[in-house]
N, C-alpha and C positions, 0 to 999 in steps of 0.2 A: 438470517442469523447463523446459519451451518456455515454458511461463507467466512463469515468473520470470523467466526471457532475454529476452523481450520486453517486458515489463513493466519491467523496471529501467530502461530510459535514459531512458523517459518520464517516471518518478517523478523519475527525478537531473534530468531537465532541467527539469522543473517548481518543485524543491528551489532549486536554482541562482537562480533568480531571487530567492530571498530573501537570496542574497548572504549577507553576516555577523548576518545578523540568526539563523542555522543553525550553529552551532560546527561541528559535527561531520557533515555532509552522509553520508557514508559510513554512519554510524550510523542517521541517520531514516530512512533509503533501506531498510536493512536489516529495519528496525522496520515501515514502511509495509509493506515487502513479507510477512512474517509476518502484520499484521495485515490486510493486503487477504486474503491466502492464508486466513485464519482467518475472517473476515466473510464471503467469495464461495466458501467452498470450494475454497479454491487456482483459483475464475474461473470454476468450472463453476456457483454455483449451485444448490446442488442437485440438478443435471438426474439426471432419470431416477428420483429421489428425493422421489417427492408429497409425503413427510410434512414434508417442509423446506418449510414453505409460505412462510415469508420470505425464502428462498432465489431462492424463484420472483420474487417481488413484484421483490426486488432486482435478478434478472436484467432482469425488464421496465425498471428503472428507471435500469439501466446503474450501482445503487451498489455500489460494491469496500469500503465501510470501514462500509457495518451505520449510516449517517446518518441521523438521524430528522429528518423537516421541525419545523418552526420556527412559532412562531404568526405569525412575518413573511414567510411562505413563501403565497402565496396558489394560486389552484386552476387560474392562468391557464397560458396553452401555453409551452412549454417548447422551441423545435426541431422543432413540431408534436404536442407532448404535452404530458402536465400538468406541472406541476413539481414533481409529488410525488406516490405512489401508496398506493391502502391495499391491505392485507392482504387475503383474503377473509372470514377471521374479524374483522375491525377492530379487531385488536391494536396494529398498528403502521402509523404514516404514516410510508413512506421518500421519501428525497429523490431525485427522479427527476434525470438526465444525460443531457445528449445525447451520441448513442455515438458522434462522430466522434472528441469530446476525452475521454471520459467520464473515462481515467486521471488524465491533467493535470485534470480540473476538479473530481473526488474528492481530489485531494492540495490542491490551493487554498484549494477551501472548509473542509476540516480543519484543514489549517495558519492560516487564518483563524482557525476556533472555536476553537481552541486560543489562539491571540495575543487575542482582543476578549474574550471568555466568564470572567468571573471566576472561577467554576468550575472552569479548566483552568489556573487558575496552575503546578498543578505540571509540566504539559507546558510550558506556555512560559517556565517558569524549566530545562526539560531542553533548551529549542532552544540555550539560553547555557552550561550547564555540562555536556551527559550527554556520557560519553570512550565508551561504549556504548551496544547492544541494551538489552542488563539494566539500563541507567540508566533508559531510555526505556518499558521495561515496568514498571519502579518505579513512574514517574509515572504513566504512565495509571491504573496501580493505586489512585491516590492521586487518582480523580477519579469523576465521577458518569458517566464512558462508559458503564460496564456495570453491568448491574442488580447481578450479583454479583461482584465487583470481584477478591478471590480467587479465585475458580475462573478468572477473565476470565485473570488474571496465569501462572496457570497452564499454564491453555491457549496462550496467546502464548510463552510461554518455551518450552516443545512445542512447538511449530510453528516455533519459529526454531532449535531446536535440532537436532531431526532433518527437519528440511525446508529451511528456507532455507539455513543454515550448510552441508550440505553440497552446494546445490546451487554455491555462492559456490567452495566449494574445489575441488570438480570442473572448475568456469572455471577457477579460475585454473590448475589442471595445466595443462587444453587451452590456455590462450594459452602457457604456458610451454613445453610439448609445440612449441606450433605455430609460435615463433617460435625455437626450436635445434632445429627440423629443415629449417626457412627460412636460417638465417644460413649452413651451409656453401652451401649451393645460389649465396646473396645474393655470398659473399666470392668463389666461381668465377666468377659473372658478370661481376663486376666487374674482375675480372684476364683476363678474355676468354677462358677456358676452357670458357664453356657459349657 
């Protein structure tokens, strides 16, 4: 849950800069969060967990969304690292982040490959019409993200479903909790009774 609490305002503020070119900011925010949670292990990575060995690479490489470098992606330093890491089995080259920005700069370069990448038409026809989550797992479904694109769909809908969704409802109790047990305290103050 701390995961997602701190990780939302980064992604919405990184979001935000796309202005209108994002219908539905509420919606990606929700979708990036499911599928960071999904790709990083809800941010752990794998840790503690050898057999996740991409898990690990990704944790070195600060990536949250499972990004594979690019043949324009070269071997040069990165924030004092490379700009992309391999696997120990040499399955997978991820795209390495520097961890100051690492959230904002994993949402960027997504939202990027998704707008430039012919491939990801379907996501960046969902940044103009998805009214949902389920819009937004539609498309990626309907794209060359993941090797197996059904299970992929699957998996995300799971994860937003009994993980992010109810961490989302739990907030909003506590601000609603926390702001009518603040208003009488607010209205005594103000009538000079506290």
């Amino acid at each position: 849950r701390n995961w997602v609490i701190s990780t939302r305002p980064r992604i919405e503020s990184t979001i935000a800069k796309y202005g209108t070119l994002i219908e539905k900011p509420e919606a990606l925010t929700n979708f990036l969060l499911s599928q960071m949670s999904l790709e990083s292990d809800y941010g752990q990575f794998g840790e503690g967990r050898p057999e996740i060995e991409q898990g690990i690479t990704a944790k070195k490489a600060n990536n949250y969304l499972g990004m594979h470098s690019t043949a324009q992606d070269s071997p040069q330093t990165l924030s004092g690292g490379p700009s992309y890491l391999v696997t120990k089995s040499g399955t997978a080259k991820l795209k390495a982040f520097s961890p100051d920005s690492a959230i904002e700069k994993n949402v960027d370069e997504y939202i990027n490959l998704m707008l430039e990448d012919k491939r990801y038409n379907p996501m960046k026809d969902a940044f103009k019409s998805a009214k949902s989550v389920d819009d937004y797992i539609k498309a990626i479904g309907e794209t060359p993200y993941n090797k197996s694109p059904e299970d992929y769909v699957i998996d995300l809908s799971k994860v937003y479903s009994d993980y992010i969704l109810p961490n989302i409802q739990i907030n909003k109790q506590s601000n609603r909790l926390f702001k009518s047990s603040a208003r009488p305290r607010e209205e005594n103050f103000l009538k000079g009774t506290i």
